[in-house]
Structure formats: structure tokens, C-alpha cells
N, C-alpha and C positions, 0 to 999 in steps of 0.2 A: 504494500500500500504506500501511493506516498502520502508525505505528512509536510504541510506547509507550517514553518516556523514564522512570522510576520514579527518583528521587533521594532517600534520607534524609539530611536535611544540618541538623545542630543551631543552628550559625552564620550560614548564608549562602552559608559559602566552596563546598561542594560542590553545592549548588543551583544557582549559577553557572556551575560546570562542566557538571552537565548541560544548562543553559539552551544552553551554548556548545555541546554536544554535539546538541541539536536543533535549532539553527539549521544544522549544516552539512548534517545529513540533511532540511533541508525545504529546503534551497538545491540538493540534490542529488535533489528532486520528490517527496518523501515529506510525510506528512498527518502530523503529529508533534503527540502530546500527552506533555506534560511535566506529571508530577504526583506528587507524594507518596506513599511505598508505600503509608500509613494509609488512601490514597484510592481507592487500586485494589481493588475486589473480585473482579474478573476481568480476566484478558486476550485474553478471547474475540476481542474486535472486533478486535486487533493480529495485524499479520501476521507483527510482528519486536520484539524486548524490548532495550533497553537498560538493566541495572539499577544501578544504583550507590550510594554509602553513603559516610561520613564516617567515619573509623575511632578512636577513643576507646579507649587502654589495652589495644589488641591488638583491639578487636572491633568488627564491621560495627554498625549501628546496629540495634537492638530490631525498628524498625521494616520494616527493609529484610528481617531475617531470616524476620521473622510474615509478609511478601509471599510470601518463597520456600516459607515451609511451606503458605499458603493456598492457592498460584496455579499448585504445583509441577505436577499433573498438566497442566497446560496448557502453561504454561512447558516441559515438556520437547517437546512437538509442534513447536515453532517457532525460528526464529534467537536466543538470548539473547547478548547480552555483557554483561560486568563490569567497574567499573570501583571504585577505590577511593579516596579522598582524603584526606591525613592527614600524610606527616612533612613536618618543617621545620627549617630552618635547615642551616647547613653547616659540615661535609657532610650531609643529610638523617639525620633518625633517628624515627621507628624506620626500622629496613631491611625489617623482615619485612613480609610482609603480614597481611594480620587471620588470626585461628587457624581459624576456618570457612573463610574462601575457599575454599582445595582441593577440602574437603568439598561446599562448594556446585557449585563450578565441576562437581566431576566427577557431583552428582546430577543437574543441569539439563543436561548437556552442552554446556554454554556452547561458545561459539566463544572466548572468549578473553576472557582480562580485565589489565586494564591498574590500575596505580596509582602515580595523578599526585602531586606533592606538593602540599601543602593554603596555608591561612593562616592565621596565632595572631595573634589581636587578644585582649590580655589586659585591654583593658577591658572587653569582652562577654562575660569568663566569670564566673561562679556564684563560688561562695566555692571550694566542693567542688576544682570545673575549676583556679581559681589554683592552690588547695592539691600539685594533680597535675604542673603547669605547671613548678612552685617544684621540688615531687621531682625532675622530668627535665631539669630546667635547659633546658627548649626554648625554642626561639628564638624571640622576637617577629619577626613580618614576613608577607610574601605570595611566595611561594615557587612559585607556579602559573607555569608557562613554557603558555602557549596556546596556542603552533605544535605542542607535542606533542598538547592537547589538540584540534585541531582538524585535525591529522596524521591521528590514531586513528580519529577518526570518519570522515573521508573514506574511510580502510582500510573502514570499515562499509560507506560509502555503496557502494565499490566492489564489494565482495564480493557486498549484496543486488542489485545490479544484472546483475550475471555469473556468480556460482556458483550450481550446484544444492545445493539444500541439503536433504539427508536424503530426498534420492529425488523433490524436488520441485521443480519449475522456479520460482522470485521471480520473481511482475510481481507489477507495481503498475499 
């Protein structure tokens, strides 16, 4: 089966994550493309959708949101998960997650979506980015724990391998 990975990630830091998140599901026999929502215009050829987003001042990325409103009629036929990237330092802040998630989760019928904590490198941000950094007093550091992200996806790899999903039996 393939499995489309989609990550909007400003930095780096959540591109990583998804990279990490496609290597377990091609270690787990799946045809995995990893690409940029900007990049997707369909996700016809996927058999299962990974979507995820770096989260900036409560909200998923521009890009990750114009995939859900392009791609939704398709996206709701098939396996989606979510995934979100964003607070830091400790204890972690923000707590919440982005103010669409819900909204999304419950349009696509996501199976589930997770969010991990992210990384602030405050020499690669913008004036604007410091300016917001400086407001929130957020921590500089890498705050990503991998064993959860590479937990999560296994949970994926598991599930496309053994559950029916939405009336349909997953092979690949």
C-alpha cells in the first residue's frame, strides 16, 4: 500500500518528525512518500494519509490546512492520522493543541492524532518569530522525545496491517 506522509514544517523541526514517521511505516512494508502539503494535489494514489503540521501561535500551518480543504473529499474515503509539532521547554507550553485540530480531526474522520513537542532554535527565526518567542518567554532547545514518535507510528503500522477500516479490509 502506499502511504502518503504530508508535513508543513516552517523550520525543519516537524519535517523530521514526519521523515521519522515514514521511515517506520516503510520499515513496516509500506511504499511511503513524504512530501509537503503545497505538493500534494491529490491523494488519489494513497491508500492511507499521514498529515501533520508545525503549530505557530495556536494554529496548524496555512499550508497543511489548504491540503485539508483541497484533498478533503478524498481524504475522508481512506485511513488519515494527525499529528502536531510545536510546544517546548519545561514543562511544555503551549498545552492546547492548534484551535482547528478538533475541527479537522472530526471533518476527515481521522483515526487519531497525536502532538509531539517540537524544537526552538532562535537563531533561524525571522524578526516577527523572535518578537513572539520574546512574548512567550519559550524555551530554546529540542524537546522531541522519538521513542514516542516512533511508538505512534508503529501504532499506525499496526493498525493498517490488522484493522478493517471503514468497511474495508488494508492490504498492501
Amino acid at each position: 500500500m502506499k502511504v502518503l506522509v504530508a508535513v508543513a514544517s516552517r523550520h525543519g523541526s516537524t519535517r523530521e518528525i514526519g521523515d521519522a514517521v515514514g521511515e517506520v511505516l516503510r520499515d513496516g512494508g509500506f511504499d511511503v512518500t513524504v512530501a509537503d502539503p503545497d505538493d500534494v494535489d491529490t491523494v488519489e494514489p494513497y491508500g492511507a494519509v499521514v498529515l501533520g503540521s508545525s503549530v505557530y501561535v495556536g494554529r496548524w500551518s496555512a499550508s497543511a490546512r489548504a491540503m485539508v480543504d483541497r484533498c478533503a473529499c478524498c481524504l475522508v474515503s481512506r485511513p488519515v492520522w494527525m499529528f502536531s509539532s510545536g510546544p517546548v521547554g519545561y514543562p511544555l507550553a503551549p498545552e492546547a493543541i492548534a484551535d482547528e485540530v478538533p475541527g479537522i480531526v472530526a471533518r476527515l474522520h481521522a483515526r487519531g492524532h497525536r502532538t509531539f513537542p517540537g524544537r526552538l532554535d532562535t537563531g533561524a527565526l525571522g524578526l516577527a518569530e523572535r518578537a513572539a518567542v520574546a512574548l512567550l518567554q519559550a524555551e530554546p532547545g529540542d524537546f522531541r522525545v522519538w521513542a514516542d514518535v516512533t511508538d505512534w507510528a508503529s501504532g499506525i503500522v499496526s493498525e493498517l496491517h490488522t484493522q478493517e477500516i471503514r468497511g474495508l479490509k488494508v492490504v498492501h
